[in-house]
N, CA, C and O atoms as CSV, one atom per row, in Angstrom:
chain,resi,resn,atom,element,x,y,z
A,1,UNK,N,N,115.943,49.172,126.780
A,1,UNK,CA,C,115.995,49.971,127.999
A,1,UNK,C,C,117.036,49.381,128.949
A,1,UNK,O,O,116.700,48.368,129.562
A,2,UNK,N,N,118.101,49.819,129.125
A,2,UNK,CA,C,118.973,49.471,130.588
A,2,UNK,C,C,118.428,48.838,131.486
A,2,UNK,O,O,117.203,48.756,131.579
A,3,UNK,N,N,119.222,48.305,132.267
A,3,UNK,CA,C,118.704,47.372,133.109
A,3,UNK,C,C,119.572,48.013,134.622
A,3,UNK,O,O,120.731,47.645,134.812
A,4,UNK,N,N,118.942,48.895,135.540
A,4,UNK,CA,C,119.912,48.545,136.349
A,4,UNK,C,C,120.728,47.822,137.467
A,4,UNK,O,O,121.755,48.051,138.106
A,5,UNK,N,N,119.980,47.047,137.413
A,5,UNK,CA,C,120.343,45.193,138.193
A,5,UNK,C,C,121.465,45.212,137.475
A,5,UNK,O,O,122.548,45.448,138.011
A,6,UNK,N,N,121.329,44.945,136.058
A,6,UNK,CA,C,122.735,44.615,135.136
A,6,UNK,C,C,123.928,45.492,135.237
A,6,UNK,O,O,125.070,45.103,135.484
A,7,UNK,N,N,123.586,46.602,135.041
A,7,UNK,CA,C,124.145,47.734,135.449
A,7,UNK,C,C,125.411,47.666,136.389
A,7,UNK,O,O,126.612,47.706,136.121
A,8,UNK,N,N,124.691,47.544,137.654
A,8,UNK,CA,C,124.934,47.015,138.200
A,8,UNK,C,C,125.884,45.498,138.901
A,8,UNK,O,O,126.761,45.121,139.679
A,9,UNK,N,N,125.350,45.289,138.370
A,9,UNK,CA,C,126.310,43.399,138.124
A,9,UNK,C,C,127.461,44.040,137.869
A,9,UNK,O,O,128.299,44.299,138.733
A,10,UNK,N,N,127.573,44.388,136.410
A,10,UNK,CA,C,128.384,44.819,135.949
A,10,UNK,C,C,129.371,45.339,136.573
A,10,UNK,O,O,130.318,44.599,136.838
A,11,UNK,N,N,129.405,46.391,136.874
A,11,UNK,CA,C,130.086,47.587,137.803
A,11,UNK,C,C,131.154,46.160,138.786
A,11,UNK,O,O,132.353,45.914,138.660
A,12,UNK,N,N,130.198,45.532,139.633
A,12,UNK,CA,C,130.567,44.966,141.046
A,12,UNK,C,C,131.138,43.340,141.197
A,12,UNK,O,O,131.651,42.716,142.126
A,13,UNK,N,N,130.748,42.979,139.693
A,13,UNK,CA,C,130.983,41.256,139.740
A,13,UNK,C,C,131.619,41.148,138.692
A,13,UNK,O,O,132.433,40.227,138.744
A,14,UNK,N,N,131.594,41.908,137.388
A,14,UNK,CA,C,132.133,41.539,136.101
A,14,UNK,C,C,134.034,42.612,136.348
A,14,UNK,O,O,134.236,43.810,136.546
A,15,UNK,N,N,135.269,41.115,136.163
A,15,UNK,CA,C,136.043,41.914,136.203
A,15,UNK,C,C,136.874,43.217,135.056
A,15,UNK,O,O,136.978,43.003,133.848
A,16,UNK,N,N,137.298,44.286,135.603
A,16,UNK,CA,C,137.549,45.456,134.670
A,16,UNK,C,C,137.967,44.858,132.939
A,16,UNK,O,O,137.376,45.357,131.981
A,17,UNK,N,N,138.949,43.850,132.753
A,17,UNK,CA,C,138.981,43.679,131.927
A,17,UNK,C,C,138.371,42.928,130.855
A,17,UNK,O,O,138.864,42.573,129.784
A,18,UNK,N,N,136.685,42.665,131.542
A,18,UNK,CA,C,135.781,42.216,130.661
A,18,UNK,C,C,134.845,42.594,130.384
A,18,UNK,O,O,134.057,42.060,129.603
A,19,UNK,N,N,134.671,43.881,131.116
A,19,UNK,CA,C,133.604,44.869,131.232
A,19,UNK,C,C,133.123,45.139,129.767
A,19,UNK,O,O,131.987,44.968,129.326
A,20,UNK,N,N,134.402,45.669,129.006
A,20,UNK,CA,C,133.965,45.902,127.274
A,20,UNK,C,C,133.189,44.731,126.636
A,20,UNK,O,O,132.108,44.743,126.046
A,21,UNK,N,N,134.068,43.675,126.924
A,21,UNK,CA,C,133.166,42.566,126.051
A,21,UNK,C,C,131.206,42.181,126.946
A,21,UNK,O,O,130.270,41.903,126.196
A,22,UNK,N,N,131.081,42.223,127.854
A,22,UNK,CA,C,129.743,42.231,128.303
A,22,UNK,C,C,129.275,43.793,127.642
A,22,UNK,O,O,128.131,43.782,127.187
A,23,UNK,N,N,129.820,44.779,127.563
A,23,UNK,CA,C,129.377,45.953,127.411
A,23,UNK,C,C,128.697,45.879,125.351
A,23,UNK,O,O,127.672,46.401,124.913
A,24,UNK,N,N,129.608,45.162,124.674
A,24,UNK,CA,C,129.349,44.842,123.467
A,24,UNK,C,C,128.275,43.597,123.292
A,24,UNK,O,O,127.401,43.758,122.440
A,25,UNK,N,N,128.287,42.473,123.981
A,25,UNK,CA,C,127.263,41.789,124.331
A,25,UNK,C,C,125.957,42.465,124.226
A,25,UNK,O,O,125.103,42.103,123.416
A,26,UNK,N,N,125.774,43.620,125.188
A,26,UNK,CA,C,124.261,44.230,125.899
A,26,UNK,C,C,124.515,44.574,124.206
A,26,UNK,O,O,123.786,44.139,123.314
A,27,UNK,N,N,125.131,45.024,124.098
A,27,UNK,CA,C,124.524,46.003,122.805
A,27,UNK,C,C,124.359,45.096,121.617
A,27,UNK,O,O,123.487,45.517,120.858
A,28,UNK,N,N,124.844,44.146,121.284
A,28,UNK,CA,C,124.912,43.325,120.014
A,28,UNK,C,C,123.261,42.488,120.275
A,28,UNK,O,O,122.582,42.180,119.295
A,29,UNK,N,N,122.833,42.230,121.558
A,29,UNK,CA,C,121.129,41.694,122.396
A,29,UNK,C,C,120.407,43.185,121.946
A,29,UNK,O,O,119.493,42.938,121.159
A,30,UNK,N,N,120.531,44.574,122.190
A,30,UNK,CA,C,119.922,45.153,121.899
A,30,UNK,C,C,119.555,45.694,120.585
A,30,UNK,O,O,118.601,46.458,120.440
A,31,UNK,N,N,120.385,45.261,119.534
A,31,UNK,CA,C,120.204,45.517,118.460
A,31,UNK,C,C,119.298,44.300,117.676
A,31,UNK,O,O,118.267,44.484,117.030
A,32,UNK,N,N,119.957,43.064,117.914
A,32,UNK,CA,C,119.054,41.842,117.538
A,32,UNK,C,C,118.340,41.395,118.037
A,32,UNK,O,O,117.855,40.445,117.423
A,33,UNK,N,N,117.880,41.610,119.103
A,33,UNK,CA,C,116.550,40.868,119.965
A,33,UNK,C,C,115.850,42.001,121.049
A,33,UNK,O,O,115.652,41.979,122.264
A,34,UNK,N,N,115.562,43.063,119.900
A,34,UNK,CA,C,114.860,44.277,120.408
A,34,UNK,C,C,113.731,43.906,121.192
A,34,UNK,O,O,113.196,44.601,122.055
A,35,UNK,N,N,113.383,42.668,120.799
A,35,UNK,CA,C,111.784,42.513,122.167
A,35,UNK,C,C,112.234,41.949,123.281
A,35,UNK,O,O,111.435,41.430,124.060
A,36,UNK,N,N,113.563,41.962,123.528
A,36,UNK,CA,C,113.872,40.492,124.677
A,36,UNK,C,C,114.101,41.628,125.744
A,36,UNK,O,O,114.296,42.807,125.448
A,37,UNK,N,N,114.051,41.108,127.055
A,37,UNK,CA,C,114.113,42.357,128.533
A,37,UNK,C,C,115.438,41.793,128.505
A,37,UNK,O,O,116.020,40.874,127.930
A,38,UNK,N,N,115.764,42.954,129.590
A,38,UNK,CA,C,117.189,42.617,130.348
A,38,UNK,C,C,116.849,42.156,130.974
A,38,UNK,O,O,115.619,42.156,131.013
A,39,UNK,N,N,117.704,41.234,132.176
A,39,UNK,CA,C,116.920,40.810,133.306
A,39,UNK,C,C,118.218,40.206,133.777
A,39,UNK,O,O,119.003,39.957,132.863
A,40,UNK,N,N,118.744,39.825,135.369
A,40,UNK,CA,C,118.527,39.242,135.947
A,40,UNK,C,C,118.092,37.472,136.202
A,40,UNK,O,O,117.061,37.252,136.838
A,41,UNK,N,N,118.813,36.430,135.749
A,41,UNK,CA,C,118.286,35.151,135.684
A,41,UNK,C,C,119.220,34.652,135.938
A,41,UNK,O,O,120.226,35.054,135.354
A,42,UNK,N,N,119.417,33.006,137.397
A,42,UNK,CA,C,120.376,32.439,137.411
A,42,UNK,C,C,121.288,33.149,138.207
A,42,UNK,O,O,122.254,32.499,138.607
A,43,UNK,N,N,121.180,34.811,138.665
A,43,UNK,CA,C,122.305,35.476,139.309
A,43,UNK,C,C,123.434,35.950,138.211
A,43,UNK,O,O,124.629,36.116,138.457
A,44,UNK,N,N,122.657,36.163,136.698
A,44,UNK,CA,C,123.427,36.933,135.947
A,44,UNK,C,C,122.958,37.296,134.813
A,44,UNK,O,O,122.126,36.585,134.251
A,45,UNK,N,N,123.322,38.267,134.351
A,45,UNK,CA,C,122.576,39.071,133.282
A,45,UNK,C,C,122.251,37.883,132.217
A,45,UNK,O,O,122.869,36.904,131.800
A,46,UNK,N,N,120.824,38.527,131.959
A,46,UNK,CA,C,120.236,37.620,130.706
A,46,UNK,C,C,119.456,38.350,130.128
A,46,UNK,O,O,119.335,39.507,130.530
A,47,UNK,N,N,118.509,37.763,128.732
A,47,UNK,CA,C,117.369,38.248,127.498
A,47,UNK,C,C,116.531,37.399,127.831
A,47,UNK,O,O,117.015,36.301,128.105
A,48,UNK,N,N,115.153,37.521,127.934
A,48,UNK,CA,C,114.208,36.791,128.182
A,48,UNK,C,C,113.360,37.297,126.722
A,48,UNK,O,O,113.388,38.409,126.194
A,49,UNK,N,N,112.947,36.617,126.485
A,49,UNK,CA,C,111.765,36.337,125.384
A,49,UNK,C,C,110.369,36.114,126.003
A,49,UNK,O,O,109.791,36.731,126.898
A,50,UNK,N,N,109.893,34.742,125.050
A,50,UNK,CA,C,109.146,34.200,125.409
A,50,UNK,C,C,109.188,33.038,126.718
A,50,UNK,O,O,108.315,32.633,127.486
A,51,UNK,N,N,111.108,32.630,126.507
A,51,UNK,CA,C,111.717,32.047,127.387
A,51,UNK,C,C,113.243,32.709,127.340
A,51,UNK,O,O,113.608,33.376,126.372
A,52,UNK,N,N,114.023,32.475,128.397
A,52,UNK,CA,C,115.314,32.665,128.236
A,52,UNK,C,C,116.035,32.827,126.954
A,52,UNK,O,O,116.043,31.672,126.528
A,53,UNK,N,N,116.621,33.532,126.114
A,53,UNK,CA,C,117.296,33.585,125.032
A,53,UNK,C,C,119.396,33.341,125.494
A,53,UNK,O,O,120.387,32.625,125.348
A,54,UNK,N,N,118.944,34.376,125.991
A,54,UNK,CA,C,120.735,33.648,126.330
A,54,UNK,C,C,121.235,34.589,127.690
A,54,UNK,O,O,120.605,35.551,128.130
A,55,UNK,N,N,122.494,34.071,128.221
A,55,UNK,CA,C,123.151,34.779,129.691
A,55,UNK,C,C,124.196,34.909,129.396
A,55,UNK,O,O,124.729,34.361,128.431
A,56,UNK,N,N,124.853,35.873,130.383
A,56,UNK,CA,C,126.113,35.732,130.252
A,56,UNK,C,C,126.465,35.552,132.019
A,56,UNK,O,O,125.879,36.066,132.971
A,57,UNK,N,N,127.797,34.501,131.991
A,57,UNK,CA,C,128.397,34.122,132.856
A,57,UNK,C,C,129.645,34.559,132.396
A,57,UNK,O,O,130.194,34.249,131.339
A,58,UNK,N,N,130.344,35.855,133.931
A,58,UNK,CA,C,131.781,36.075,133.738
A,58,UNK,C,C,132.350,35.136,134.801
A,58,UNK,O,O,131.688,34.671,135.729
A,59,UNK,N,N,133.775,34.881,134.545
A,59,UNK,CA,C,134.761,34.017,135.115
A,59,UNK,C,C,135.954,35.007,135.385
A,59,UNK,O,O,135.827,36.196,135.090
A,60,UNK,N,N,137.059,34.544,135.918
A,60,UNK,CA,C,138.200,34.951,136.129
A,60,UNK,C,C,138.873,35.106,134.734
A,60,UNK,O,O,139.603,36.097,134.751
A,61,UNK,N,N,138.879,34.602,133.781
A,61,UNK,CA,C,139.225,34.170,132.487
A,61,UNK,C,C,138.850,34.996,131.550
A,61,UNK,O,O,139.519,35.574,130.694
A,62,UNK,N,N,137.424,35.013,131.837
A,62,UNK,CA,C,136.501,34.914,130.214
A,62,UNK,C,C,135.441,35.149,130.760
A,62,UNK,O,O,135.209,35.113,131.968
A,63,UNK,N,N,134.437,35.510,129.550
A,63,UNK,CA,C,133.319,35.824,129.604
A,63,UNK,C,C,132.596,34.336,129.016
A,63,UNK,O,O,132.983,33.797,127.979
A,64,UNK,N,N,131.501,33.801,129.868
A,64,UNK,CA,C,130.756,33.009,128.825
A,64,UNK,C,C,129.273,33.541,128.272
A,64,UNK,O,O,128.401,33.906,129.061
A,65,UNK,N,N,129.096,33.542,126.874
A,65,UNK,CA,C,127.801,33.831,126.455
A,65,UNK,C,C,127.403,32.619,125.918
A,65,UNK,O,O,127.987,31.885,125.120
A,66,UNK,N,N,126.210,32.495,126.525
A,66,UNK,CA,C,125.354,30.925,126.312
A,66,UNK,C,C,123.735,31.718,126.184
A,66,UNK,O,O,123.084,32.671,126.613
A,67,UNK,N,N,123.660,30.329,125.097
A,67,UNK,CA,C,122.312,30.136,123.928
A,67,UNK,C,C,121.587,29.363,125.100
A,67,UNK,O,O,122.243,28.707,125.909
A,68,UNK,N,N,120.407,29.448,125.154
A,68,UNK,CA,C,119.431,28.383,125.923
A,68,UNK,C,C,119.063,27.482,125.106
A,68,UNK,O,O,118.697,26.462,125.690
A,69,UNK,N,N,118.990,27.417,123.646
A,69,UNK,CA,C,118.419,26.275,122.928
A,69,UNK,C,C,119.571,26.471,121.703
A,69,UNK,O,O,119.285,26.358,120.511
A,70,UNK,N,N,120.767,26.750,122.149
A,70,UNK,CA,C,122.013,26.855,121.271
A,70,UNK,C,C,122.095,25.789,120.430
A,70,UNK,O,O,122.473,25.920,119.266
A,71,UNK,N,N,121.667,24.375,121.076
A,71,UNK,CA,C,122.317,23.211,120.663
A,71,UNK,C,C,121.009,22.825,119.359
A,71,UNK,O,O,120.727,21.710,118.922
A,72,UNK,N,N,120.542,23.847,119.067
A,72,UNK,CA,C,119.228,23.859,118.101
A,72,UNK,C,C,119.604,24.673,116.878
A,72,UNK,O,O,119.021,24.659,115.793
A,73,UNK,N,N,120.965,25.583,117.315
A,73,UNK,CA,C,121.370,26.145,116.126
A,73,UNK,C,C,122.090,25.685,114.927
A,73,UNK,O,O,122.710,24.639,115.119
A,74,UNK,N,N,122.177,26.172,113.760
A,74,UNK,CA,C,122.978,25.812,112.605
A,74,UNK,C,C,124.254,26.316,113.246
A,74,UNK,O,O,124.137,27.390,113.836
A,75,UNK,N,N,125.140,25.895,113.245
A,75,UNK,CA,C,126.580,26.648,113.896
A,75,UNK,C,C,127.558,26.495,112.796
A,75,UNK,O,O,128.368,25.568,112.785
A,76,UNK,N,N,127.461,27.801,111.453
A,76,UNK,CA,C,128.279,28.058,110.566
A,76,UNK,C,C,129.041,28.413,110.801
A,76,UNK,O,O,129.869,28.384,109.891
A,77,UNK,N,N,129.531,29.067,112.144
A,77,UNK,CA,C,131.053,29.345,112.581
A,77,UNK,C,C,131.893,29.232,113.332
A,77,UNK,O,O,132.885,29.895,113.635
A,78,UNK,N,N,131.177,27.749,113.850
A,78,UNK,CA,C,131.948,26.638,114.531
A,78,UNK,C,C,132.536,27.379,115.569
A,78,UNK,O,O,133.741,27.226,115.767
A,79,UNK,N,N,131.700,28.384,116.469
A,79,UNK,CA,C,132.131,28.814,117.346
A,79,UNK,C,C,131.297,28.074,118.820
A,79,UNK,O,O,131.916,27.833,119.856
A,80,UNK,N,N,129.895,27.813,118.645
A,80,UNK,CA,C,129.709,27.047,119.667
A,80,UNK,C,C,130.272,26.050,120.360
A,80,UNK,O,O,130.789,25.021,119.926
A,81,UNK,N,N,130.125,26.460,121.595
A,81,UNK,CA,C,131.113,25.041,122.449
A,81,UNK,C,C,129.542,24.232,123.767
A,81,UNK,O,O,128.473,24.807,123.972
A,82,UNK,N,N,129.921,23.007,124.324
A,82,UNK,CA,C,129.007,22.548,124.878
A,82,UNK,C,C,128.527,21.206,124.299
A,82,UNK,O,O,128.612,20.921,123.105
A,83,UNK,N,N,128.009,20.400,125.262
A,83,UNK,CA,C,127.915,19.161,124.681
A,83,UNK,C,C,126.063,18.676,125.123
A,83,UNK,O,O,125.535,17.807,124.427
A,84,UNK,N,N,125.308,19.281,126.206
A,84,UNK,CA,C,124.498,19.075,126.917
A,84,UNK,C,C,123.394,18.896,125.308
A,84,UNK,O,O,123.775,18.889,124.137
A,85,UNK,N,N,121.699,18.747,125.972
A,85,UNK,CA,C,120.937,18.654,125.292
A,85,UNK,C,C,119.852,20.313,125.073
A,85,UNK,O,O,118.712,20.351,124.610
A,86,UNK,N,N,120.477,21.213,125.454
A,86,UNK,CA,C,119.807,22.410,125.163
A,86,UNK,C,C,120.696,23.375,124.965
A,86,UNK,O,O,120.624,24.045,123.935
A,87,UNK,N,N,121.681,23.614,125.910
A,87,UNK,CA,C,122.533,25.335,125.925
A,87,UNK,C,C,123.608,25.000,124.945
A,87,UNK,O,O,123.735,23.888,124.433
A,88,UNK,N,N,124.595,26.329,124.649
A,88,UNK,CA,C,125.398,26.056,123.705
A,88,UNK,C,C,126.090,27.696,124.477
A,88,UNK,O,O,125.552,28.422,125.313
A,89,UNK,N,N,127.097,27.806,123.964
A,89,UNK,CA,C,127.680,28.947,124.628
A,89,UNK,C,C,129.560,29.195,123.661
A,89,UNK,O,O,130.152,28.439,122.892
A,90,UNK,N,N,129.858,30.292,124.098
A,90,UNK,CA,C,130.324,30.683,123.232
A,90,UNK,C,C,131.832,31.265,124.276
A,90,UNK,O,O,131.277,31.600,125.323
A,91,UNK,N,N,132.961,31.456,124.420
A,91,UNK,CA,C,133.609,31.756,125.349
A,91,UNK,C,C,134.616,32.608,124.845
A,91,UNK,O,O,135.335,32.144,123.961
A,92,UNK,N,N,134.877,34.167,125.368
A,92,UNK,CA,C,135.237,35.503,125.191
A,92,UNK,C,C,136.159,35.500,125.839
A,92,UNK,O,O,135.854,35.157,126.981
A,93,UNK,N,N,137.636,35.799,125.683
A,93,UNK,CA,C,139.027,36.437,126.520
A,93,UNK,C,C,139.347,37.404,126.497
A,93,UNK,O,O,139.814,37.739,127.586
A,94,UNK,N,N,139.374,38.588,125.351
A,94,UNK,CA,C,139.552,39.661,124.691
A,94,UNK,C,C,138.268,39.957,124.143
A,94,UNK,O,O,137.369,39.183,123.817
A,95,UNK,N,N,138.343,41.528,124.083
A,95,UNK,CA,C,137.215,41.905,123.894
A,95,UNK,C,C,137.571,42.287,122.092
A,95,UNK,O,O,136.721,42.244,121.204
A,96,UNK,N,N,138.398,42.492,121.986
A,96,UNK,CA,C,138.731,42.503,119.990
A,96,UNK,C,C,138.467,40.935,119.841
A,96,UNK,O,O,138.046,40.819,118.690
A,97,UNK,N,N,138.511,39.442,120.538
A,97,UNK,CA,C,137.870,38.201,120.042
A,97,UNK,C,C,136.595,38.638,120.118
A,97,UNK,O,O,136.097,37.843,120.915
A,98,UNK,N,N,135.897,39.264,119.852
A,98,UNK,CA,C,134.265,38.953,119.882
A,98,UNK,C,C,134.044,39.156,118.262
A,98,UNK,O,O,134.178,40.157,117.559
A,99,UNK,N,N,133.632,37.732,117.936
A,99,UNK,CA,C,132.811,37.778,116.266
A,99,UNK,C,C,131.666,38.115,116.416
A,99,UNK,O,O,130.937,37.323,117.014
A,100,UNK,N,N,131.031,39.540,115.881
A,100,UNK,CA,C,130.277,40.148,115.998
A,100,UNK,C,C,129.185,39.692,115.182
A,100,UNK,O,O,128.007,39.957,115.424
A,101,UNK,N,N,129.754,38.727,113.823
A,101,UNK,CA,C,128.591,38.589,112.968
A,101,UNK,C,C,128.502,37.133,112.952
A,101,UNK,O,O,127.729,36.593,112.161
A,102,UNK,N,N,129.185,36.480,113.715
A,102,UNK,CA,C,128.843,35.359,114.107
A,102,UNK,C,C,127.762,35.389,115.673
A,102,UNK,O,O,127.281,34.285,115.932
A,103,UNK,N,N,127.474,36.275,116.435
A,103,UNK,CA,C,127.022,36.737,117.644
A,103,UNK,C,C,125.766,37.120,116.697
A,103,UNK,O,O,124.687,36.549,116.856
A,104,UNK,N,N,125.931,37.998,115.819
A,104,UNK,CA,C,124.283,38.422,115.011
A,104,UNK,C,C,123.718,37.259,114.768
A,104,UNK,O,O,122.500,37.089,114.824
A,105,UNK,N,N,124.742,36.165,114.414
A,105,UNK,CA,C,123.677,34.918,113.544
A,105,UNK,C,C,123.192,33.875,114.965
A,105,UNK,O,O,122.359,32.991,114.769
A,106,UNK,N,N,123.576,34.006,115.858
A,106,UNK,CA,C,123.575,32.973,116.620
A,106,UNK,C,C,122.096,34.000,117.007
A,106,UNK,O,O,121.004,33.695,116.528
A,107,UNK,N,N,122.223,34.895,117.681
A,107,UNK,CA,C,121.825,35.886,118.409
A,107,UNK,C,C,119.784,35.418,117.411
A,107,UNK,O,O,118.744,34.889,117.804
A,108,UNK,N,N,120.232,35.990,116.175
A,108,UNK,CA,C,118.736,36.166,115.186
A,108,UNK,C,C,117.898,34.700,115.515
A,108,UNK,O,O,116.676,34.627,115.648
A,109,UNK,N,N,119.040,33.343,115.631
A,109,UNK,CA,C,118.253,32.257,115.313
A,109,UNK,C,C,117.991,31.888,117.106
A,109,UNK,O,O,117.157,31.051,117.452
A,110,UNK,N,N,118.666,32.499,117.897
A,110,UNK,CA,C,117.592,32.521,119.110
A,110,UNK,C,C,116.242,33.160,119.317
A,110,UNK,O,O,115.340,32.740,120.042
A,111,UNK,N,N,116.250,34.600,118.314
A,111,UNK,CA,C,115.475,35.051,118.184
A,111,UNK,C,C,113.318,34.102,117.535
A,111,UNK,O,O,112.148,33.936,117.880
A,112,UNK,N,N,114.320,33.867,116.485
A,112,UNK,CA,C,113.549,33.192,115.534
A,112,UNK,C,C,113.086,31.505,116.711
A,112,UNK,O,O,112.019,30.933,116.485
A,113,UNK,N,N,113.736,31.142,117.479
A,113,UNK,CA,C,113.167,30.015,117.716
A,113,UNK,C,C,112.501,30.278,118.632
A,113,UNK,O,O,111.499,29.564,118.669
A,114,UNK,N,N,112.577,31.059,119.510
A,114,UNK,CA,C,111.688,32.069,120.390
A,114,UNK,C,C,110.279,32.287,120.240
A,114,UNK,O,O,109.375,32.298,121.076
A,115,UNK,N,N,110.283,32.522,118.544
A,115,UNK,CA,C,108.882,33.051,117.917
A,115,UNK,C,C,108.055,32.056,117.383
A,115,UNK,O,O,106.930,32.165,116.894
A,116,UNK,N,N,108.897,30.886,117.571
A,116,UNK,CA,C,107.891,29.807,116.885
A,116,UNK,C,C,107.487,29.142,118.574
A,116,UNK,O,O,106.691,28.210,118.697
């Protein structure tokens, strides 16, 4: 279900030329983590679970999409970046850079750690 907080965001904080890649984001969260809400967290769009699943933070630059327990994932496509003891995040310039099936795998095993 849309969110229109996010919606929102979107429209007023995310700049025009990153709009697509957050716009593929919502949808790549709505396809793999059908139970997670939109929401609002931190002052920027996020998936909540059981806990936080992941946010996105836009920049002047880039988009960042960050894992809350990223640093828990298998990272077969050496796309995670981050050094901390929980988040892991992933950083977007172009919206044709978005690995979509690297985003499914990251995306499922947030899912999955969620459920345990």
């Amino acid at each position: 279900m849309p969110n229109e907080a996010v919606d929102e965001f979107v429209r007023t904080k995310v700049l025009p030329e990153h709009q697509s890649i957050v716009g593929t984001l919502r949808e790549l969260m709505k396809e793999n983590a059908p139970g997670a809400e939109e929401v609002i967290s931190r002052g920027s769009p996020a998936w909540q679970g059981k806990k936080l699943l992941a946010i996105i933070s836009p920049s002047k630059t880039h988009i960042t999409f960050a894992f809350a327990r990223g640093a828990e994932f298998d990272d077969a496509f050496g796309l995670l970046e981050g050094s901390g003891k929980t988040t892991r995040h992933v950083k977007i310039k172009k919206a044709d850079a978005v690995n979509a099936e690297a985003l499914r795998n990251y995306i499922g095993q947030a899912v999955r750690l969620d459920e345990e």
